[in-house]
KEFITI-440171 format. One record per residue (C-alpha): y, z negated, x. Coordinates in steps of 0.05 Angstrom, whole numbers, padded with zeros to 5 digits, always signed. Layout:
N
YZX...
***
This chain:
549
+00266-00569+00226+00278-00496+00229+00221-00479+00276+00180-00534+00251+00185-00494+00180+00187-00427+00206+00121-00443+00251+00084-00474+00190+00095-00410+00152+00067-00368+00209+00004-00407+00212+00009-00412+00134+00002-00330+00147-00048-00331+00201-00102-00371+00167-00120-00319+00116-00124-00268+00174-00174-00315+00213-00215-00322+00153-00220-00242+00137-00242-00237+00198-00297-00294+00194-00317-00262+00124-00319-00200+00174-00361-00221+00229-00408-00248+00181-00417-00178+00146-00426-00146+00202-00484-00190+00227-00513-00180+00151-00509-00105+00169-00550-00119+00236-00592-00164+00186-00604-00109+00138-00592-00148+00082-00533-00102+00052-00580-00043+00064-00627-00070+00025-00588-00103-00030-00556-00037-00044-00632+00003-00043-00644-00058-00099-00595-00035-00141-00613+00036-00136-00688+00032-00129-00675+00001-00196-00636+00046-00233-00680+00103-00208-00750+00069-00235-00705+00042-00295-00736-00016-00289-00706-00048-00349-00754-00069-00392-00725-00041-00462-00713+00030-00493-00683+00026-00558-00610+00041-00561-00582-00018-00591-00618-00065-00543-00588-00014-00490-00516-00038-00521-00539-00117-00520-00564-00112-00445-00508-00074-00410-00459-00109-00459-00469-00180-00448-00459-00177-00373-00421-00109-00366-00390-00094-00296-00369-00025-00255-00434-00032-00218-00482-00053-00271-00458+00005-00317-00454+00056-00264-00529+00039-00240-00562+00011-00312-00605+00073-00350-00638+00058-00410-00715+00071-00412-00776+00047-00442-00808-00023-00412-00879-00003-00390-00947-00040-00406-01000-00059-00355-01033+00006-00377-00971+00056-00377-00951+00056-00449-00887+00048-00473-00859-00005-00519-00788-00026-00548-00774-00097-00518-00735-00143-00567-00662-00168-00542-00671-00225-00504-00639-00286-00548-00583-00305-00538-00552-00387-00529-00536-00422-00602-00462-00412-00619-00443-00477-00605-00448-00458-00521-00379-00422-00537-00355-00483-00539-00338-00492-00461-00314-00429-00465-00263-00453-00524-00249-00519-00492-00217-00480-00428-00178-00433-00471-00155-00498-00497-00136-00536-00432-00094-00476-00413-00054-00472-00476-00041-00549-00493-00050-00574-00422+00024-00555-00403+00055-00578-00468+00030-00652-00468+00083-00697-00436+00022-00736-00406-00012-00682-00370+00053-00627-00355+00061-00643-00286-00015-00655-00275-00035-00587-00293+00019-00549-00249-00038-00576-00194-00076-00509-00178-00132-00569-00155-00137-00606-00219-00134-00538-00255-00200-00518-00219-00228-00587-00227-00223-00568-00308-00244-00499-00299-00306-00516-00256-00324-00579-00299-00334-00532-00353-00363-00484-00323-00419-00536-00292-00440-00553-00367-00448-00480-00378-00496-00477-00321-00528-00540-00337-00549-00517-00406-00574-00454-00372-00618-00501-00331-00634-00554-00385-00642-00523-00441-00638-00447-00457-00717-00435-00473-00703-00353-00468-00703-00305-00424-00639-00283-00386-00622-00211-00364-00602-00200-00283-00551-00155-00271-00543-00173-00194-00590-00124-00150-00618-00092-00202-00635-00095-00279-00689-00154-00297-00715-00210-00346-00710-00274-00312-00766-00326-00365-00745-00397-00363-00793-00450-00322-00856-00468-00364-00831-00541-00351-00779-00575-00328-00713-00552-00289-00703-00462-00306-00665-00462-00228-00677-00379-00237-00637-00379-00307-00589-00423-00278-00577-00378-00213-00577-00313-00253-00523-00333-00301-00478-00354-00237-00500-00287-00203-00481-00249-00263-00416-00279-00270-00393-00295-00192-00425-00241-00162-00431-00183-00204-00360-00193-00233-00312-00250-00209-00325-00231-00136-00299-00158-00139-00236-00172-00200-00209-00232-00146-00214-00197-00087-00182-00135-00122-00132-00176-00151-00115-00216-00087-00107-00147-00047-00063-00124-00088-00032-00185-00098-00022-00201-00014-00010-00116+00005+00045-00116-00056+00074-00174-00027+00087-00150+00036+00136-00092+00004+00205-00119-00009+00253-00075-00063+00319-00118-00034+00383-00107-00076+00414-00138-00140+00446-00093-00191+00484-00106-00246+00430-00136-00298+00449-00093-00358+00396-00067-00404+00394-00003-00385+00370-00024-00312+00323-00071-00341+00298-00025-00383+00281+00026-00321+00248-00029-00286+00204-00034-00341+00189+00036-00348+00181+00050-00276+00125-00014-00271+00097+00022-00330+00084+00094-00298+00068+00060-00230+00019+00012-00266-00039+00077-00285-00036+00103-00212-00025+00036-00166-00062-00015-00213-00023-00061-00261-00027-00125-00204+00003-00074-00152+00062-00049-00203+00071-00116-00228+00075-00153-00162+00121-00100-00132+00175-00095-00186+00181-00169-00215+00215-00199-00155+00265-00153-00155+00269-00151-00228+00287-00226-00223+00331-00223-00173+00373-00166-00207+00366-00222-00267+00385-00282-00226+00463-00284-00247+00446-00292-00326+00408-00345-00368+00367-00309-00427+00318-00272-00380+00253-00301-00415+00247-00243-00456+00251-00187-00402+00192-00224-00365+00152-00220-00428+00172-00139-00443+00152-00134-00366+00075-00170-00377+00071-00121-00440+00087-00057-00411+00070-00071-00324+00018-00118-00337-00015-00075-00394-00005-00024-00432+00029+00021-00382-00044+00012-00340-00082+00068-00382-00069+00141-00354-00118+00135-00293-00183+00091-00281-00150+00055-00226-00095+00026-00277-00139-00025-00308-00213-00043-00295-00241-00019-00364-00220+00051-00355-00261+00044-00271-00313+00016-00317-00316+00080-00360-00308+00120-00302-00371+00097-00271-00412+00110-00336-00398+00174-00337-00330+00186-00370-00291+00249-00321-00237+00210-00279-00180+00255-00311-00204+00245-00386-00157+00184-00383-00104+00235-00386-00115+00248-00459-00082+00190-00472-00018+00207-00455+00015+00207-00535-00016+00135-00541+00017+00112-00479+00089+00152-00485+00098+00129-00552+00079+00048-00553+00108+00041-00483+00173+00082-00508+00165+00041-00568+00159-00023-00525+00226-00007-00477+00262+00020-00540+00258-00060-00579+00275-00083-00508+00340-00047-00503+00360-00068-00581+00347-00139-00563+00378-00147-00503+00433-00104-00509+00445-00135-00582+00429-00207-00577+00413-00235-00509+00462-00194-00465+00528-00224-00519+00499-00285-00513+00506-00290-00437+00577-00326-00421+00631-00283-00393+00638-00331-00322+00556-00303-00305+00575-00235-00337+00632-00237-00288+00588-00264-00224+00533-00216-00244+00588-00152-00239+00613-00179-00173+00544-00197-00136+00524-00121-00132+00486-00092-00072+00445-00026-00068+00369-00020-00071+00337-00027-00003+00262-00016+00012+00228-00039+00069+00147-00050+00080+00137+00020+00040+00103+00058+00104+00052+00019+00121+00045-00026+00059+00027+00046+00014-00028+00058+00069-00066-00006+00049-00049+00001-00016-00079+00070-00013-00144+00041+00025-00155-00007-00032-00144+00043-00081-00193+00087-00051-00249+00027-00030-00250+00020-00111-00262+00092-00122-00306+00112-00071-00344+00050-00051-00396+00037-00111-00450+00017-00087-00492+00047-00145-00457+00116-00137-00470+00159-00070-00404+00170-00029-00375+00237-00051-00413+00297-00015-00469+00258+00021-00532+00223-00009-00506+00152+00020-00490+00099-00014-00442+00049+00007-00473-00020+00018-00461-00077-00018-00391-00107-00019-00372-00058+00033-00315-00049-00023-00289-00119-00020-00294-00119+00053-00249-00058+00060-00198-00084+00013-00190-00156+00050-00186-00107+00120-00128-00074+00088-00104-00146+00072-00115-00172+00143-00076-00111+00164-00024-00116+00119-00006-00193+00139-00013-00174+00213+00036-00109+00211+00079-00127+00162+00145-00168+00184+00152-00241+00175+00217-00234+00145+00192-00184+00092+00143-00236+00060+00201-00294+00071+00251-00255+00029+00209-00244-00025+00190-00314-00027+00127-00302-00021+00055-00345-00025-00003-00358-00057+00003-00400-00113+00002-00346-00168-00065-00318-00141-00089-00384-00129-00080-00405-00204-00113-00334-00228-00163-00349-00174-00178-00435-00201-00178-00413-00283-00218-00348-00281-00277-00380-00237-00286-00423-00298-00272-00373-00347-00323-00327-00320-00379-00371-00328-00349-00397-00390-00359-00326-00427-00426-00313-00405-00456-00344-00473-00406-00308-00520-00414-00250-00478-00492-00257-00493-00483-00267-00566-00429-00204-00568-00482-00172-00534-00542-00184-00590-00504-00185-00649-00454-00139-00628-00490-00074-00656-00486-00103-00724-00426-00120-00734-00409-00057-00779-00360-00032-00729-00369+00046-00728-00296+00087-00737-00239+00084-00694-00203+00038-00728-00260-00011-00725-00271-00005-00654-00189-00010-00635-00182-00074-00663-00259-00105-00650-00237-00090-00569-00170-00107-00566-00185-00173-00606-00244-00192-00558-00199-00166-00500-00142-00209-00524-00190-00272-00499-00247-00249-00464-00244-00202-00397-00235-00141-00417-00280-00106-00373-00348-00127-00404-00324-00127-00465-00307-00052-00465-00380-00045-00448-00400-00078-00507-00364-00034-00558-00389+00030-00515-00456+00013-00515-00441+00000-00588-00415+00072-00594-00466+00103-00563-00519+00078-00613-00485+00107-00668-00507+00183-00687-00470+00238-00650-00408+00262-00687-00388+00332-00703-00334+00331-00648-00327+00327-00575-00374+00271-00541-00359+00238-00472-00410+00206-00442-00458+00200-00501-00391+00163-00542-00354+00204-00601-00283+00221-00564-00243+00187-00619-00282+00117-00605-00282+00126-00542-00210+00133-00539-00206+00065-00595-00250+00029-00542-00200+00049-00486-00136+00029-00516-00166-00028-00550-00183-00052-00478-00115-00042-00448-00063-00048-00494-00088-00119-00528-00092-00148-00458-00013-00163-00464-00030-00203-00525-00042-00270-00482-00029-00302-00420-00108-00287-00403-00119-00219-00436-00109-00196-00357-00107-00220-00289-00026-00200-00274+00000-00234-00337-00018-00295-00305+00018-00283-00239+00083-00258-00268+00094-00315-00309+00076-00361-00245+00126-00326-00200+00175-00324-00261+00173-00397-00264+00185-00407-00191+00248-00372-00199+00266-00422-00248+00253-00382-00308+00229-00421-00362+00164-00378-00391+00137-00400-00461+00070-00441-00476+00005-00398-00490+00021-00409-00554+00096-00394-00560+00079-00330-00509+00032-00300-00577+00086-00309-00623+00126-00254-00578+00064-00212-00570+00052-00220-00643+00113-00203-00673+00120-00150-00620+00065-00120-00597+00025-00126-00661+00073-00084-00704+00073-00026-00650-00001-00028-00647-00007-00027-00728+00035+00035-00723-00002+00066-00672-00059+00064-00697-00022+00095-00769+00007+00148-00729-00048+00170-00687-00116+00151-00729
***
């Protein structure tokens, strides 16, 4: 049984390898092709005829905004559609779908809050299949309006800006294929396979040891996740520290609440110091924003993450830890051992790689000191290399003691396929109406993001609000990439902080409550999760907000 087990977790290890390296074969024979070659001169012949056929600034903020993506904002310039005869015209916004195409959207959001509390359905939904078979049913009456019925034109952001018109009659198969483009392609392509390297690489580095699981060492879990989180990613902080976090937590019963301090802090708001902490700040980074301006937000970050780990250590140290019984107080002293590290050397070299593939690898943006630029999804291909490498170097035992596999990514993997195609219409309608909405001072802008963040990706919806801000009139102070610095820094902490505020909000919140709950700790609804983030979270970003305008 031993071998029999041992062997079907080898091969269990193996098959990702074998398809890397399919998914590598094949884009290497699109390279012989040309096809990357010339995807990539699509997206920057583009950009460099600015093809897009609109001028006006607040159709620039509906265009980028309803389909916003590191690419697509890196390559998209705003210019004037031309006439047969070389004038110049302003374009109207293309229209977007009635409001009542939300309501796929809604219906998902729905499924994956009441889904696990119905008696009927509990067990069903733990089934990463039948959460897919939701995700994508919803999803595939999203599309089949876009093929059916949407009577407007649709804006490409795959390969280049362009109008895609419905069919005169009958089936629109181009709006149907854009919209999936837009939302597969251009953005659920490049957040899974980021997330999944991460994910796998992280997984491959064990932190072994269990100490004594008072809140002062909880509390320094927390705050390390939190620094790591801006300059290895939020996934890659949160996958490295919350097995060991656990495991340090094993011995004692109320360890709900550190999970959830650990999605607010790891998962979030610690993310927002670098552009590599959380993909709105990449996003900004490729329109323009200097990599380092994230630094400014140092106070923002010191104080609600200091806030954040100071209410942890009065609630734990106050109510949960007296609450614990003496006999695991007592088994928690005695089951001690020091803090061993093993995977570090090679797993921070593919953690490096992907960190650096994400910087460096834009398609849209020429490689740093040379006039190329890197083909498409030469970036994802890169990452799952370092992934390949990572499961073929790394010890077997490494990824057995951190009970490791693939169910949490899997789940992100099943629910955001469908959410991503899901959004497009609200994203549309954000998009249009966005601009006048009324939202122009700081205060506006932290709360509009961080609400829309809170449910939507986060990414495209920081492009929304930026767009927004750069249509306003230039302010009196400094400006960063055409944005007022005070909105732009309300559009960035909007972004990042409010993603703690639900289970969705961002991609790791998801996977530590999925590995939580295979270590047997009982994680709260979508619903019961809020009423933490809004009685916590909610207060500190009120005062925030007070405290620093």
């Amino acid at each position: 049984m031993t071998h029999d087990a041992s062997s079907s977790h080898s091969t269990n290890e193996r098959l990702p390898v074998y398809v890397i390296a399919l998914l590598i074969v094949a884009y290497v024979a699109s390279l012989v092709a040309g096809l990357p070659q010339a995807a990539t001169d699509m997206i920057n012949g583009a950009a460099a005829h600015a093809e897009a056929p609109h001028g006006d600034p607040a159709h620039a903020a509906s265009s980028d905004a309803a389909h916003g993506t590191p690419d697509d904002a890196a390559r998209h310039e705003t210019g004037h559609g031309e006439t047969a005869h070389g004038d110049t015209r302003h374009a109207e916004p293309p229209t977007p779908p009635g409001f009542v195409w939300v309501t796929p959207f809604v219906l998902l959001l729905g499924a994956i809050a009441i889904l696990p509390l119905i008696p009927a359905t509990e067990h069903w939904w733990e089934n990463n299949r039948n959460r897919f078979l939701v995700a994508a049913t919803l999803a595939a009456i999203t599309l089949l309006y876009y093929l059916t019925a949407h009577a407007h034109a649709v804006e490409r952001h795959f390969l280049g800006h362009k109008l895609v018109e419905p069919a005169a009659s009958g089936l629109s198969f181009d709006v149907a294929w854009t919209i999936f483009q837009n939302a597969i392609f251009q953005e659920y392509i490049p957040f899974i396979v980021l997330l999944f390297s991460l994910y796998t690489i992280s997984g491959g580095i064990r932190i072994a040891g269990d100490l004594r699981a008072t809140s002062l060492i909880n509390a320094a879990f927390i705050g390390t996740g939190g620094l790591l989180a801006s300059f290895i990613g939020t996934t890659g902080a949160a996958m490295l520290l919350i097995r060991p976090l656990l495991e340090t937590n094993a011995e004692r019963k109320y360890v709900r609440h550190t999970v959830i301090f650990f999605i607010f802090v790891v998962c979030n708001t610690g993310g927002c110091l670098l552009p590599i902490g959380d993909p709105p700040l990449f996003l900004g980074y490729l329109m323009g924003v200097d990599f380092l301006w994230t630094l400014v937000l140092w106070p923002e970050w010191l104080f609600v993450n200091g806030c954040l780990i100071a209410i942890y250590l009065v609630w734990d140290r106050f109510y949960a830890y007296p609450h614990e019984s003496k006999a695991d107080v007592a088994r928690d002293d005695m089951m001690t051992t020091r803090i061993r590290i093993s995977g570090l050397k090679w797993g921070s070299v593919w953690l490096a790689g992907v960190i650096l593939a994400v910087a460096l690898l834009d398609p849209s943006k020429p490689f740093p000191g040379t006039d190329w630029h890197p083909w498409l999804f030469l970036r994802e291909i890169v990452q799952l290399t370092m992934v390949a490498c990572s499961l073929l170097v790394t010890p077997h035992l490494i990824r057995k003691e951190n009970n490791f596999n693939y169910h949490a990514i899997i789940e992100v993997a099943a629910l955001f396929f469908g959410i991503f195609i899901c959004m497009q219409p609200a994203l549309q309608i954000l998009g249009v109406y966005g601009p006048n909405l009324g939202i122009d001072t700081p205060l506006k802008f932290f709360w509009a993001t961080g609400g829309l963040s809170s449910v939507l990706d986060n990414a495209p919806t920081y492009v929304v609000f930026f767009k927004t801000a750069q249509t306003l009139p230039p302010s009196d102070g400094t400006m960063i990439a055409g944005v007022a610095e005070s909105l732009l820094i309300a559009i960035s902490l909007g972004a990042v902080f409010m993603g703690a505020m639900t289970y969705i909000g961002n991609g790791p919140n998801f996977m530590v409550k999925a590995i939580a709950e295979k270590s047997n700790v009982r994680m709260p609804s979508f619903f019961g999760y809020m009423l933490y983030s809004c009685a916590v979270l909610l207060p500190v970003l009120a005062l925030t907000t007070w405290l620093f305008g």
